[in-house]
N, C-alpha and C positions, 0 to 999 in steps of 0.2 A: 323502153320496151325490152323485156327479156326474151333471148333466143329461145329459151324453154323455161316453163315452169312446170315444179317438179312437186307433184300431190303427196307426199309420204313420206317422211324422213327415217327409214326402218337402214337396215345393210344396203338392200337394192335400193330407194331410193338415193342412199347416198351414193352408190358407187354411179348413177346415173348422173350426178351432178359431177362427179370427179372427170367421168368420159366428156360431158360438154367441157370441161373446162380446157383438158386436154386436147379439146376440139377448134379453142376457140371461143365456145360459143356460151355466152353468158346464162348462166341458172338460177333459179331463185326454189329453194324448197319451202314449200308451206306442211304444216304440222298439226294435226288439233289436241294431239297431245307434248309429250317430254321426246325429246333425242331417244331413238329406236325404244319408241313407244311400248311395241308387242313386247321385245326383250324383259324390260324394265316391269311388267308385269309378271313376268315366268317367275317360279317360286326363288325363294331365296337359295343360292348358292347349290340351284341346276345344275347341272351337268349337260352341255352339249351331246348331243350321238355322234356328232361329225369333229373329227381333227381338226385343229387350228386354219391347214393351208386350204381347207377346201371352203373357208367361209371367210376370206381373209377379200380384201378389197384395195382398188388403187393402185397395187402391186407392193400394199405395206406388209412387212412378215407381220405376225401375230403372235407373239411370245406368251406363252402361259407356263404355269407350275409343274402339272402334270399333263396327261397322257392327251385329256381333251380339255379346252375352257370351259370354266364357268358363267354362268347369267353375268356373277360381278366383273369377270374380264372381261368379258365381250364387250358390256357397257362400253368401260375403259378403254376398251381399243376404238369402237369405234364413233367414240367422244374424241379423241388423240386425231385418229384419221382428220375429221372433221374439222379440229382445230389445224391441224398441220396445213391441211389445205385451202383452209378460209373460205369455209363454204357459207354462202348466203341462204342462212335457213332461219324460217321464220317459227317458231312455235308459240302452242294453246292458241292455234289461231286454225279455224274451220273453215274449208272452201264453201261455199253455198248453191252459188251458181256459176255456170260459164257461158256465154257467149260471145259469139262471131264465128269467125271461121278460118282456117288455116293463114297465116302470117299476121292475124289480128284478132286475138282473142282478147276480154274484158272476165275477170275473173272476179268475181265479188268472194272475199271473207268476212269473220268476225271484225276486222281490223280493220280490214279496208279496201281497194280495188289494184288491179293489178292489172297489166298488159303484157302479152306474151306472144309468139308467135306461132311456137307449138304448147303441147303441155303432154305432161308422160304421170298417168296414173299411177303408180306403185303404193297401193294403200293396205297389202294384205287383206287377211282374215279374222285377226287375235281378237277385234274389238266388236264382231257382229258373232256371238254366242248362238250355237243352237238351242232356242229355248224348250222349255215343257212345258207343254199347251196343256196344263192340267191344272183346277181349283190349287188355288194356296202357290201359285211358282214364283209368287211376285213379293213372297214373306220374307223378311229382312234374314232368318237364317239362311235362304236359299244363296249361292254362290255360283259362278261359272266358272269360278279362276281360283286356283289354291296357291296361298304364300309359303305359308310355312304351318307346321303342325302344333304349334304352343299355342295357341286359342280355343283349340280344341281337345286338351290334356281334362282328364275324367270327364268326355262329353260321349255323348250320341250319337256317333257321327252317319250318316249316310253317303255311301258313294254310290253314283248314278255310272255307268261305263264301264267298257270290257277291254278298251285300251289303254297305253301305255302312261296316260295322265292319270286316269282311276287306278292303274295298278299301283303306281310309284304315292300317289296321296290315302290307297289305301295302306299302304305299308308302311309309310310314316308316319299317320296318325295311331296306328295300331302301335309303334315303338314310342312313343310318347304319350303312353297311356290311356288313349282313347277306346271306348268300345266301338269296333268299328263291323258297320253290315255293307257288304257291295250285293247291288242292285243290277243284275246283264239282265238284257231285253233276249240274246240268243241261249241257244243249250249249253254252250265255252265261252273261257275266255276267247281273246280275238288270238289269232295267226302270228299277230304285227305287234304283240309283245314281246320285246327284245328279249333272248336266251339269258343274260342274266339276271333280269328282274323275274319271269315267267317263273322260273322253279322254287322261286321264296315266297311267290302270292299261292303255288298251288299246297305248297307243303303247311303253309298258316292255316289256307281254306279246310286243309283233311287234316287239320290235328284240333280246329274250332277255334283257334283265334281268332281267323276273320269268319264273320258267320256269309259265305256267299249263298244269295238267291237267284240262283237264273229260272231263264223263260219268266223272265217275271217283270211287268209292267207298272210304273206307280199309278194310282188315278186320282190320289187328292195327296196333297201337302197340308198339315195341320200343324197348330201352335206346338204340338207336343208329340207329332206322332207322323205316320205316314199310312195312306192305305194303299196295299198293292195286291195284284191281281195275278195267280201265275196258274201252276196246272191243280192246284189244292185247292183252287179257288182264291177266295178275296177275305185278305186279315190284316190287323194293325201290326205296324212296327213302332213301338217308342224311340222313340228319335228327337233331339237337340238343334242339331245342323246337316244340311243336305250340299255335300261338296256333287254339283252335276255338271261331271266332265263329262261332257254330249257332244262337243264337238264343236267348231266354229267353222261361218261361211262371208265370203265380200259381202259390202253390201251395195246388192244388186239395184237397189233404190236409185243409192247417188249415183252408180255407172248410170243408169237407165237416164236419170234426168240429164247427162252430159252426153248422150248421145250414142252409149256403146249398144251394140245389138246381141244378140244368144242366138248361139244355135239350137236347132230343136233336136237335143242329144239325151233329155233327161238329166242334165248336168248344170246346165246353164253355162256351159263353154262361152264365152266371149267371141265374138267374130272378130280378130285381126290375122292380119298378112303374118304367117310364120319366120317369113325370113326377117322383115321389118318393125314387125309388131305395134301398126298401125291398123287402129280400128277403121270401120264402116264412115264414121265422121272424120273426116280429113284434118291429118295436124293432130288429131290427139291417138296417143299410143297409149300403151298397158306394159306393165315390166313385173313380174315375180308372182309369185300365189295367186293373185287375183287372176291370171290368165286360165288359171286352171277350171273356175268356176264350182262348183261341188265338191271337184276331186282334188283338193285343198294338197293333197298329198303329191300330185303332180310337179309342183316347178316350189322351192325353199331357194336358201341362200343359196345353195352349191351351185345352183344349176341357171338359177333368176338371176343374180350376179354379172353375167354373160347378159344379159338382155340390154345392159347397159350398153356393150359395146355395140350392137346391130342398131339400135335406136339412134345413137349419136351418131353413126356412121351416115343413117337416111337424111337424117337431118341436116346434116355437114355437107351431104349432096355426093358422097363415096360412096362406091360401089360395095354393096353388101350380098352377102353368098350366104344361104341358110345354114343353119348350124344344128346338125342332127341331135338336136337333143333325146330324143327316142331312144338315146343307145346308153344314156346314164340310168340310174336306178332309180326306183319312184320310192320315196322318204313313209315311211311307215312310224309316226311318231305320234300321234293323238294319245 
């Protein structure tokens, strides 16, 4: 039986298994995807917003090239981490269900079963997409997630979003030859577009490179086209591919069926202990993004990272003191 098993193998999950180990107290991470799953999805050769030491884990430095890492270092590092530490991580392998209860939990996966006697959530948000509840969202050009812009060089491209994923996919595909249209639901772009992407999407938008439509809604997705809805009324766009960067949320499903509760915030805030970060079912805790519920933007590596130590602390049976997270800055990155 493992002291803790650990739902997510992302930065926080890992650094969750390094604190048990450091504790003592035996981990096992389960995975249903690759090693830092969400990472490994981000477009090819990202760029981080955060400096190397504020997403660094273990107490390992994190050496990069330039100024901040990329997707491909992060990986790297924190594959290295992992490896240096001998962590018992299981992946492509899906939890299902849990049962029991504090000091004796039975965990079913793809693979097989498991015993534990806590278990610590940390599964993010990368992999539950905000969809578009609209005819045609479910058509093979549709996308939630953008790699890289050479699949879409002399295409159609459509961007769905007024944040920093639509800004950065709409300017990439625009430099590698794409016609590209962005699609905002509000009157502006958002607030929470970084200052130096923000003045290259608006000077393309006023010179007609990018053609942007705000206040404007899609309501069907077609084999060749798109219909949208704004203050002129409702007209086609011809369109290839619909990059809709909408946003991602947990998923509240699989919390709900292991037992986590929401507050009635308009958020779906998870109910755990602040200083502990054990939920309403005893024995199981929550660590990074997921704690945030909606406001996804809430707790990332910087800040989720730390969550590791409060958790292993309770579980080790140490005396834990809450940790004001309140007075760090909230991650503006979509």
């Amino acid at each position: 039986m493992h002291d803790i098993l650990i739902i997510g193998a992302g930065p926080v999950g890992l650094a969750c298994a390094i604190e048990a180990k450091h504790h003592d107290l035996t981990a096992c991470v389960i995975e249903k995807g690759a090693l830092v799953n969400s990472i490994v999805g981000y477009p090819a050769n990202m760029e981080f917003f955060s400096t190397p030491e504020l997403i660094e884990i273990g107490g390992y430095p994190f050496p990069v090239h330039g100024y901040k890492p990329t997707r491909e270092e992060a990986i790297e590092y924190y594959r290295g981490v992992a490896q240096r530490e001998a962590l018992d991580i299981r992946l492509y392998d899906r939890v299902r269900t849990v049962a029991g209860e504090r000091g004796g939990f039975t965990i079913s996966t793809d693979k097989g079963e498991h015993t534990a006697r806590t278990i610590v959530v940390a599964t993010g948000f990368f992999d539950q997409p905000n969809a578009l509840d609209v005819p045609g969202a479910d058509l093979p050009k549709v996308t939630h997630y953008y790699r890289e812009p050479y699949p879409y060089i002399r295409q159609r491209v459509a961007v769905i979003g007024a944040k920093n994923s639509a800004a950065k996919a709409a300017l990439d595909c625009y430099r590698h030859g794409a016609e590209v249209s962005l699609i905002v639901r509000s009157a502006t772009l958002s607030d929470s577009i970084k200052y130096w992407i923000r003045p290259d999407l608006e000077n393309r938008i006023k010179e007609g490179s990018i053609r942007a439509h705000f206040n404007t809604t899609v309501e069907e997705i077609r084999p060749a086209s798109l219909l949208v809805s704004g203050a002129d009324g409702t007209h086609e766009i011809e369109n290839d591919w619909v990059l809709a960067m909408t946003g991602y949320r947990p998923d509240f499903p699989f919390l709900e069926a292991i037992g986590v509760t929401f507050a009635d915030d308009g958020f779906r805030t998870p109910v755990f202990d602040e200083t502990t970060f054990e939920t309403a079912r005893r024995g199981v805790y929550i660590a990074g993004t997921v704690c945030g519920g909606y406001r996804t933007n809430r707790w990332f590596i910087e800040n989720g990272r730390f969550h590791a130590q409060q958790i292993t602390r309770h579980i080790a049976g140490e005396r834990t003191e809450r940790i004001h997270f309140d007075t760090m800055h909230w991650k503006t990155e979509e």
